[in-house]
C-alpha positions as CSV (number, residue, x, y, z in Angstrom):
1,X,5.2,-11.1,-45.3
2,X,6.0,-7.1,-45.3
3,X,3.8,-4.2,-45.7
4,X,4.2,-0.6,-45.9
5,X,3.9,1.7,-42.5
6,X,2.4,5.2,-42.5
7,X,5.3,7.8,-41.6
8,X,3.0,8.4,-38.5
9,X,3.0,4.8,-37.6
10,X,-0.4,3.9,-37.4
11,X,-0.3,2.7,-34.6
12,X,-3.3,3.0,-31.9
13,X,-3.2,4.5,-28.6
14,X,-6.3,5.0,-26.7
15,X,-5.7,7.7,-23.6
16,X,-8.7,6.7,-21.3
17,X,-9.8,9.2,-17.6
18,X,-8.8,5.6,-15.9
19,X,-4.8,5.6,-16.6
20,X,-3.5,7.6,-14.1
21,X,-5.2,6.2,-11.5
22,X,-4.3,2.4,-12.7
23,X,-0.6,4.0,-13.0
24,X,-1.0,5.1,-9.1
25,X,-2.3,2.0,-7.8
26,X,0.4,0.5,-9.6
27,X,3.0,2.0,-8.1
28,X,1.4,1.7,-4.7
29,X,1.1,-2.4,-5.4
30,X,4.5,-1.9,-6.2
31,X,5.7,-0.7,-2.8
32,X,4.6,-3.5,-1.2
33,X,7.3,-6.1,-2.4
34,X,9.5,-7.5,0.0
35,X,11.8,-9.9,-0.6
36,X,14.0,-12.6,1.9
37,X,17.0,-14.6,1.5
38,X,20.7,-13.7,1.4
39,X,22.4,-10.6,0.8
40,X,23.1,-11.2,-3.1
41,X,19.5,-12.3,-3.6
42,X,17.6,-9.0,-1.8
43,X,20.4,-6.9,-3.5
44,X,19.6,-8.5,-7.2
45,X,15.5,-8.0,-6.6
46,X,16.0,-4.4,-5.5
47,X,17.7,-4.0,-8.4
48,X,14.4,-5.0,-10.2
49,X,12.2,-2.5,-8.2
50,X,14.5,0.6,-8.6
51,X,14.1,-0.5,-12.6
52,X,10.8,-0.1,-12.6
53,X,10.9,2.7,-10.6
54,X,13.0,4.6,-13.6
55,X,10.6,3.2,-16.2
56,X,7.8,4.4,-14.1
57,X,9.6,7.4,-14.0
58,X,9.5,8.2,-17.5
59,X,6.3,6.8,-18.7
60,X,2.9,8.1,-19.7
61,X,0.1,6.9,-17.8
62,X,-1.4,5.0,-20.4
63,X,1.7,2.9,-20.4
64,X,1.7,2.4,-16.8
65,X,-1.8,1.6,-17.0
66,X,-1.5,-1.4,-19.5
67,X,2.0,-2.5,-17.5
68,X,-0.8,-2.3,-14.6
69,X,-3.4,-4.9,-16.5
70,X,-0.5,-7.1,-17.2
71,X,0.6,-7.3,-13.7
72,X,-3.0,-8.6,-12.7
73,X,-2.6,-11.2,-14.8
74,X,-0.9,-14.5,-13.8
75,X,2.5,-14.4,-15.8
76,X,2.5,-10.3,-15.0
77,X,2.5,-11.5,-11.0
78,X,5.2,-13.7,-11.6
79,X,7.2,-10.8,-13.5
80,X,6.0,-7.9,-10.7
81,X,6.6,-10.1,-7.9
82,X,9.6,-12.5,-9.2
83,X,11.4,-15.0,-6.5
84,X,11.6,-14.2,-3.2
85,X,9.2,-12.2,-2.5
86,X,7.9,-12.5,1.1
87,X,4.5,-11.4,1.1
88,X,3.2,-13.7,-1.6
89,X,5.6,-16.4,-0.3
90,X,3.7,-16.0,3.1
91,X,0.6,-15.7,1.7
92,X,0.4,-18.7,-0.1
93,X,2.0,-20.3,3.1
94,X,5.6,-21.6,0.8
95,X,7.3,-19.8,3.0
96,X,6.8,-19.2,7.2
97,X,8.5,-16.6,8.7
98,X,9.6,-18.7,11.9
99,X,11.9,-20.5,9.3
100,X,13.6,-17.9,7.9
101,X,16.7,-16.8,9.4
102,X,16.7,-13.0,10.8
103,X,19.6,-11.9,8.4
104,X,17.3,-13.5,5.2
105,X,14.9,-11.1,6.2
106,X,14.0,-7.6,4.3
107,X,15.7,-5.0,6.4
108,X,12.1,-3.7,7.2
109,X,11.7,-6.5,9.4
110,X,14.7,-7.1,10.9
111,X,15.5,-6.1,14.5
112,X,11.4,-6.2,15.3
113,X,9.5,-8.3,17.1
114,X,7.4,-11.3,15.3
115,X,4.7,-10.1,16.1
116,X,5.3,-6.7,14.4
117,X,6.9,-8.8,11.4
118,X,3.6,-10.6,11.2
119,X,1.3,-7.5,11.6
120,X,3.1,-5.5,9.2
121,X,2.9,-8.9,6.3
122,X,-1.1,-8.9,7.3
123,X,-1.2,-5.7,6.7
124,X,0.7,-6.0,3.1
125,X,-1.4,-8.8,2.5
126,X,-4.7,-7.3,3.2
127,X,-3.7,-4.2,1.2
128,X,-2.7,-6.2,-1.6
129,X,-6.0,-7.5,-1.9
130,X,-7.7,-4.5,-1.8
131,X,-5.5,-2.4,-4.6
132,X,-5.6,-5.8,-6.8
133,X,-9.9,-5.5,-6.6
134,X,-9.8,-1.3,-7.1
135,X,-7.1,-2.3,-10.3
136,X,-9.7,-5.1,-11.5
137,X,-12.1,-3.0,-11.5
138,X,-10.2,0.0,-13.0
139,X,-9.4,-2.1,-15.6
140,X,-12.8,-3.5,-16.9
141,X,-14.0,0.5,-17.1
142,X,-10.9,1.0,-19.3
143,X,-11.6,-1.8,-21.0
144,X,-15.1,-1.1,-22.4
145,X,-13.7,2.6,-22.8
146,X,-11.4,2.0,-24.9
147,X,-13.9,-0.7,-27.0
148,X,-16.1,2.6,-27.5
149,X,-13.8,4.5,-28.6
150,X,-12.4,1.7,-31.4
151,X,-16.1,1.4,-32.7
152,X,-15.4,5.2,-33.8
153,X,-12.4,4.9,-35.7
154,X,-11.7,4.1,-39.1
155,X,-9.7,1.6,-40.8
156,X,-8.5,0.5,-37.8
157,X,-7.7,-2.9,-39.9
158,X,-5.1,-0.5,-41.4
159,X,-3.7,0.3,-38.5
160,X,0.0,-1.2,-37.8
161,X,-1.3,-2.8,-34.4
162,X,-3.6,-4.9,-36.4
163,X,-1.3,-5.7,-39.3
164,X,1.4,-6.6,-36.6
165,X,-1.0,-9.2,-34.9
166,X,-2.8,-10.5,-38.3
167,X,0.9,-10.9,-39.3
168,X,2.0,-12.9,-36.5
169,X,-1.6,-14.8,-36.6
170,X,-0.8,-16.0,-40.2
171,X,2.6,-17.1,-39.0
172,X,1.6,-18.7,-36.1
173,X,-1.3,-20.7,-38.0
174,X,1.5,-22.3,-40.3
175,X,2.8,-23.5,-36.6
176,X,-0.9,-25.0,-35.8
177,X,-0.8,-22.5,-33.5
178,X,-4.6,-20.5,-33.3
179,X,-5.5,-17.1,-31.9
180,X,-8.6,-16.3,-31.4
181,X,-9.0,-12.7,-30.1
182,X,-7.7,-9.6,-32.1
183,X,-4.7,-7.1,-31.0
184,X,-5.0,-5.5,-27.6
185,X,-5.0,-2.1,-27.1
């Protein structure tokens, strides 16, 4: 199936007051990953954070905020978080840190006590918790914002978001596959 798109793209994007907050809180969740094992492992996840860091770097706030929604899902914690991460690891008790060798350790909490290794992961862990609630929340206002502001616009079955989606719904029905909810915006 093809279909003509509008030299302006038609595509939608709803700017909402709750973006650049989401984006900081974000970035803040972001800043508490750690992650254990040896050398080549740390060095390959740190590789991951300093690439979102550049894509933070460069986009809007409304982009952040949606990569934000994601990451509260499960599949967007499994992306923001990856393997190896200590704080979820310890968190969801996979991992302890008595049985991880000092060296496997992030670099933050090497050469300190355990007891300031385990403060500073209950600390992560209880801040984590808190920015994931303020995000949740963030996130349902946006939400309904940005449902307002759909009811106002026109033709949004024209839009390219919409004929994207009803496009891949069509295809994915001839699969016996079935979505039920529109495009997300």
């Amino acid at each position: 199936r093809s279909f003509d798109v509008d030299q302006q793209g038609s595509a939608v994007a709803v700017v909402t007051p709750f973006d650049e907050e989401l984006a900081k809180l974000s970035a803040t969740l972001d800043s508490t990953r750690l992650f254990f094992g040896d050398k080549s492992t740390r060095d390959a996840n740190q590789a991951k954070v300093e690439a979102s860091d550049k894509l933070r770097a460069v986009a809007a706030p409304s982009v952040q905020a949606r990569r934000a929604e994601f990451n509260l899902t499960v599949s967007g914690q499994r992306n923001l978080l990856g393997e190896n991460e200590l704080v979820s690891a310890v968190e969801e008790g996979s991992v302890s840190l008595d049985d991880l060798p000092e060296e496997h350790l992030p670099a933050a909490l090497q050469d300190v006590s355990e007891d300031e290794r385990q403060e500073t992961l209950d600390g992560l862990i209880r801040q984590r918790r808190d920015i994931v609630k303020q995000m949740q929340s963030l996130s349902e206002e946006r939400t309904a914002y940005i449902n307002e502001e759909l009811k106002k616009k026109e033709d949004l079955d024209e839009s390219l978001d919409y004929r994207l989606y009803s496009t891949v719904k069509e295809q994915a029905a001839e699969k016996g596959l079935e979505y039920k909810s529109g495009p997300a915006y």
